[in-house]
C-alpha positions as CSV (number, residue, x, y, z in Angstrom):
1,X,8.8,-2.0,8.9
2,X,11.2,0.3,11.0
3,X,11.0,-2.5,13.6
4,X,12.4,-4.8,11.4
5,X,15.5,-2.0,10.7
6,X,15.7,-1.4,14.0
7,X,16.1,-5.6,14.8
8,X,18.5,-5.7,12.2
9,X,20.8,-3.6,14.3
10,X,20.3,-0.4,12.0
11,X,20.4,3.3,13.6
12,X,17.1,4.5,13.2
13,X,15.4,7.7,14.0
14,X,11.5,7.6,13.6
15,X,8.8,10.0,13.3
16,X,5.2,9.5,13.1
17,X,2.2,12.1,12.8
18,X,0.4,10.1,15.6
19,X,2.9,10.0,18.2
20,X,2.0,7.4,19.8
21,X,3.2,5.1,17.2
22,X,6.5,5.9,18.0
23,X,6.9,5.3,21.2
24,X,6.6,1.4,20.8
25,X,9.4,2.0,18.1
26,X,11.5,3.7,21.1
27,X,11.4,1.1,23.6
28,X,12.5,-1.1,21.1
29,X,15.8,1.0,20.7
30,X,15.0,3.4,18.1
31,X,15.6,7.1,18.9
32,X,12.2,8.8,18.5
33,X,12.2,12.6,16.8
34,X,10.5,15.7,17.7
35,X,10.0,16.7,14.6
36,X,10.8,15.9,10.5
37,X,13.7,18.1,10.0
38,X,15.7,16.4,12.6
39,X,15.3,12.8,10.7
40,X,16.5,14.8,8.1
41,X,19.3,16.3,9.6
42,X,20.4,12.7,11.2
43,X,20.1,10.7,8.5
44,X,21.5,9.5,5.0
45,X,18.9,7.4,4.1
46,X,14.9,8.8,5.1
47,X,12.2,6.0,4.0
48,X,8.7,7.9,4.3
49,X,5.5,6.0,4.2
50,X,2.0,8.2,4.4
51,X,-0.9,8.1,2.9
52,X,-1.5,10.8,-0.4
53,X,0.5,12.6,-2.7
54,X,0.2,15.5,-0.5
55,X,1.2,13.9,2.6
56,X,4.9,12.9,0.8
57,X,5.2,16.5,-0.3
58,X,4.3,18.3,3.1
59,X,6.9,15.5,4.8
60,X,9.5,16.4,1.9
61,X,9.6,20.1,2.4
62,X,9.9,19.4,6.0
63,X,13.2,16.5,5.7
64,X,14.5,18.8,2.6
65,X,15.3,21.9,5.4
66,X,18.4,20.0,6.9
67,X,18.9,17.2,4.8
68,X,22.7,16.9,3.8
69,X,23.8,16.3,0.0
70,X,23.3,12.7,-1.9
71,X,20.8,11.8,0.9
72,X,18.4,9.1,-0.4
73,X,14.8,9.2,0.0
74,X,12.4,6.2,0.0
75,X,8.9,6.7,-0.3
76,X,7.0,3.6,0.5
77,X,3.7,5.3,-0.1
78,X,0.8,4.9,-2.9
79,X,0.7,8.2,-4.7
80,X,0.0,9.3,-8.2
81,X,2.8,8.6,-10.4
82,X,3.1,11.9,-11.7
83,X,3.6,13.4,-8.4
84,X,6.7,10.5,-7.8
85,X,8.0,12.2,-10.4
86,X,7.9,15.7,-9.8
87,X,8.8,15.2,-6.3
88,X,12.2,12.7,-6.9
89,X,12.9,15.5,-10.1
90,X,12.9,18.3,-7.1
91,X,14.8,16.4,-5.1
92,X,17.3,15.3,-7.9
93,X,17.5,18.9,-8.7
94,X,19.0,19.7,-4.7
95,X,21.2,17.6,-5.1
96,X,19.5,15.0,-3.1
97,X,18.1,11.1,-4.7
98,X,14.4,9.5,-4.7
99,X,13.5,6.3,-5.5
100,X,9.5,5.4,-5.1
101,X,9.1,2.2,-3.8
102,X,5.2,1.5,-2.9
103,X,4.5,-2.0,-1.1
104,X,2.2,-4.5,-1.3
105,X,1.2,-7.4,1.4
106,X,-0.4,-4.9,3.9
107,X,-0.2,-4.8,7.5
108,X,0.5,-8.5,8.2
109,X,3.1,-8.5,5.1
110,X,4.8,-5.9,6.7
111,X,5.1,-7.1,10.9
112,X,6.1,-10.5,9.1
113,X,8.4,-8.9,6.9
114,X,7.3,-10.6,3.6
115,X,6.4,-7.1,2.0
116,X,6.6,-6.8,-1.9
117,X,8.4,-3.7,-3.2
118,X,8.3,-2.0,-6.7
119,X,11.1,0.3,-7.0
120,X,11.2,3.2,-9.5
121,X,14.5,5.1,-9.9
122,X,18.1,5.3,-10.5
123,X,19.9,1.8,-10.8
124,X,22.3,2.8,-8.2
125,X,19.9,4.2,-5.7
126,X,17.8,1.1,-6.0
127,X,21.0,-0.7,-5.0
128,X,21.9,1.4,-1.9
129,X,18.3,0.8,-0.5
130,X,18.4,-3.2,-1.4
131,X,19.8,-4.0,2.0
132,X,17.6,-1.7,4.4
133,X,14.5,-3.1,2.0
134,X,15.2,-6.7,2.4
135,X,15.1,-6.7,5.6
136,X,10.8,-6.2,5.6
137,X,10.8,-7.7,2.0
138,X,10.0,-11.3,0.6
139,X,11.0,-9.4,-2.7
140,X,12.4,-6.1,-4.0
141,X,13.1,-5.0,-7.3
142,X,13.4,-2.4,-9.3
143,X,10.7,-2.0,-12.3
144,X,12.2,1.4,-13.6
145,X,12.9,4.9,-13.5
146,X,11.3,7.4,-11.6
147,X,7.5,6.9,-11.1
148,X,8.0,3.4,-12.7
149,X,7.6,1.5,-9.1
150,X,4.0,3.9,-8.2
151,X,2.9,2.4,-12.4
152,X,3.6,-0.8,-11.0
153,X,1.3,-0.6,-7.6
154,X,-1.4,0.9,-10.3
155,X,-1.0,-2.5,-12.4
156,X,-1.1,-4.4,-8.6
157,X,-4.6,-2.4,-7.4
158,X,-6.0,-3.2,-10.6
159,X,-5.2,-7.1,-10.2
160,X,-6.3,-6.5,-6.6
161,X,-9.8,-5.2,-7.3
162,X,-10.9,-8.1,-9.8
163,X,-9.4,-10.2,-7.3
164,X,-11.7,-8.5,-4.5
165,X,-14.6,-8.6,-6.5
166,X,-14.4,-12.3,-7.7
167,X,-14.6,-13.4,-4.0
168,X,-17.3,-11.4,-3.1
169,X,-19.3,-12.0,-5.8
170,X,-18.7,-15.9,-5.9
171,X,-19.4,-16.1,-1.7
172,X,-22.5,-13.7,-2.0
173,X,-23.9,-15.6,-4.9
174,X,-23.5,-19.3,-2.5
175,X,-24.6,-17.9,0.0
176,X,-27.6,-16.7,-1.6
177,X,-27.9,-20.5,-3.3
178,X,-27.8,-21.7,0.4
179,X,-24.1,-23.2,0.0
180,X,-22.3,-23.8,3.2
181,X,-19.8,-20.8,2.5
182,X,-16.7,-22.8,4.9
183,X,-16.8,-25.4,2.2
184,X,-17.4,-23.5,-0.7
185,X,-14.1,-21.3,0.1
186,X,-12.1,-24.4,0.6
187,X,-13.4,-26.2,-2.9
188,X,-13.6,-23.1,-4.7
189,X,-10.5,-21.5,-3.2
190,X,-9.0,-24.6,-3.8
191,X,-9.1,-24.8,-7.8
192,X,-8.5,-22.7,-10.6
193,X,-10.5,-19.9,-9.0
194,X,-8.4,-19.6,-6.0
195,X,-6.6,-16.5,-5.2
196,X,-4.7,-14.5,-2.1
197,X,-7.9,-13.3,-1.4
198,X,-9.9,-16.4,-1.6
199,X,-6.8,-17.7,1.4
200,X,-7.0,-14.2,3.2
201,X,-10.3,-12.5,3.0
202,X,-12.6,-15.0,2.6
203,X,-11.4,-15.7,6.4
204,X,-13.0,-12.6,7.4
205,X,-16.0,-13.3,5.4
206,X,-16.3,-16.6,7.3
207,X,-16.0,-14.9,10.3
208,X,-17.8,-11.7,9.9
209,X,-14.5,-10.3,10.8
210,X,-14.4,-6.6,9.3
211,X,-11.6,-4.9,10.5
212,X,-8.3,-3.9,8.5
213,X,-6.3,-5.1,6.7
214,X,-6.7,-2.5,3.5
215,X,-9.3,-0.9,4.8
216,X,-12.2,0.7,1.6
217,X,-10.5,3.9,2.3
218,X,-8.0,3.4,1.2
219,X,-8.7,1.0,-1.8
220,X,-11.2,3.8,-2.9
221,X,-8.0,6.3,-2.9
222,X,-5.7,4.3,-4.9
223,X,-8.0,4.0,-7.2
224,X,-8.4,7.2,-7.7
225,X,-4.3,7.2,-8.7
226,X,-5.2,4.4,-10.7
227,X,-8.3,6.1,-12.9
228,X,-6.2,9.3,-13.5
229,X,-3.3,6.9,-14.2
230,X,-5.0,5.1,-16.8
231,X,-6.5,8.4,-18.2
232,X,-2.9,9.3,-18.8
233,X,-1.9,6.3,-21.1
234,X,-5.4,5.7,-22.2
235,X,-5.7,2.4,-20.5
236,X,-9.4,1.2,-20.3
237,X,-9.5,-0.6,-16.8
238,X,-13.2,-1.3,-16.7
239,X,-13.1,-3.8,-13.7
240,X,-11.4,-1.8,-11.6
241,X,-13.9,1.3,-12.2
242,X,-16.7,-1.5,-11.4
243,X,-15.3,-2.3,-7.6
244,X,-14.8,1.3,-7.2
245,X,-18.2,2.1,-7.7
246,X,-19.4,-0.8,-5.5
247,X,-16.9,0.1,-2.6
248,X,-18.2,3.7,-3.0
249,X,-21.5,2.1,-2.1
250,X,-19.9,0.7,1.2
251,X,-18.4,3.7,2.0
252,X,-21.8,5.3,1.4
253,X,-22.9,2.7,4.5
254,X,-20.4,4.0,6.8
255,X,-17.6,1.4,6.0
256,X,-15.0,3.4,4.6
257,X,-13.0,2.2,7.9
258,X,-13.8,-1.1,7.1
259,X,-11.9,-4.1,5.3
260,X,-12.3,-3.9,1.7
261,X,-13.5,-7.4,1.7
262,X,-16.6,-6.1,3.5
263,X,-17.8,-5.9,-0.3
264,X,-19.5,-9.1,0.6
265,X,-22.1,-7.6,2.4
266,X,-22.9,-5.0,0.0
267,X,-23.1,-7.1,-2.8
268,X,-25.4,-9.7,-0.6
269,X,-27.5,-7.3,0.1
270,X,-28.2,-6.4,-3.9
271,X,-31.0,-8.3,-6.0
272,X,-30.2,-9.6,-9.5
273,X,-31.3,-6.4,-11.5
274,X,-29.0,-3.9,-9.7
């Protein structure tokens, strides 16, 4: 994402917790920082994109220590809603502006630039981001006010999981039937079942390909945010609470590292009463 910024012709200054991933960043022109408070201190927009709710407030307090006035904050991670809101709220309250804007598409989304990005916040803040946004987004719009765009990621997970689930279950279950699995995916895939992940992870099913993508992890975090979410408008959101439980099984194997779509095996490997 800051490599498309940075081929756009944009000034950027980037900073990673793993160094390493910045380096590539600087040989591509981008001027690589020691540390968070001097992104802060150079620039007017900051887009952050970590992993928990506590990850966006530890990088906060860091940028807040030199950041100037009106300085807009973009936080591109999936976090609990509530915490959006507390943290753009703070930030409102220095004087500064947040706008949380978690993404969808994962990592190929994002090196091809065909990201999708909910944006939660003030009208005019969505607007200032819309040109650095486009240029790693298929589409970007704005779903709300503050916490609105992390509500909307919760409503994508959700979609996600069943999504997950019906190709896992459908490839474990022709496998099982002794169904060449290469032609069901195409037939299946092809019809009213079809889906994203039917195109993209029953690839890696095919191929016994494991590797990330969205890795359990992670899926098993977000929905965490989206449980808690769900609790708070007293949403029932039984299918996601299903794949949760099976991923935790995965994870359980030792394939919390693993692509989600790795649900395959575990399901295969489960008889009819379980």
């Amino acid at each position: 994402m800051a490599g498309h910024l940075v081929g756009a012709g944009h000034d950027v200054v980037v900073w990673n917790r793993t160094e390493a991933k910045s380096k590539l960043l600087g040989e591509k022109g981008a001027e690589v920082a020691a540390d968070l408070s001097f992104v802060g201190e150079q620039c007017d927009i900051i887009f952050i994109c970590v992993n928990r709710s506590e990850d966006v407030r530890e990088c906060v307090a860091e940028l807040v220590k030199m950041a100037e006035p009106g300085t807009l904050f973009v936080d591109h991670s999936t976090i609990a809603p509530e915490a959006s809101i507390a943290v753009g709220t703070d930030l409102q309250n220095q004087g500064l502006r947040f706008i949380d804007a978690p993404i969808t598409g994962g990592s190929m989304g994002a090196q091809k630039g065909q990201l999708t990005i909910f944006c939660g916040g003030e009208e005019k803040d969505v607007a200032d981001a819309m040109p650095y946004l486009q240029t790693y987004a298929k589409r970007a719009e704005r779903v709300g006010g503050l916490g609105s765009g992390q509500m909307m990621k919760m409503v994508n997970q959700i979609a996600v999981g069943g999504a997950l689930l019906a190709l896992c279950e459908s490839l474990a279950f022709a496998k099982k039937a002794g169904l060449d699995l290469a032609q069901t995916r195409d037939l299946v895939g092809g019809g009213a079942a079809g889906s994203w992940a039917f195109e993209n992870y029953g690839l890696k099913i095919l191929s016994a390909d494991w590797t990330p993508g969205f890795s359990v992890k992670n899926q098993l975090k977000d929905f965490g945010y989206c449980a808690d979410a769900a609790k708070s408008i007293d949403a029932a959101i039984p299918g996601t609470m299903l794949v949760d439980h099976l991923l935790k099984h995965a994870e359980a194997d030792g394939k919390s590292e693993f692509t989600t779509a790795v649900l395959y095996e575990t399901i295969l490997a489960m008889g009819a009463t379980e």
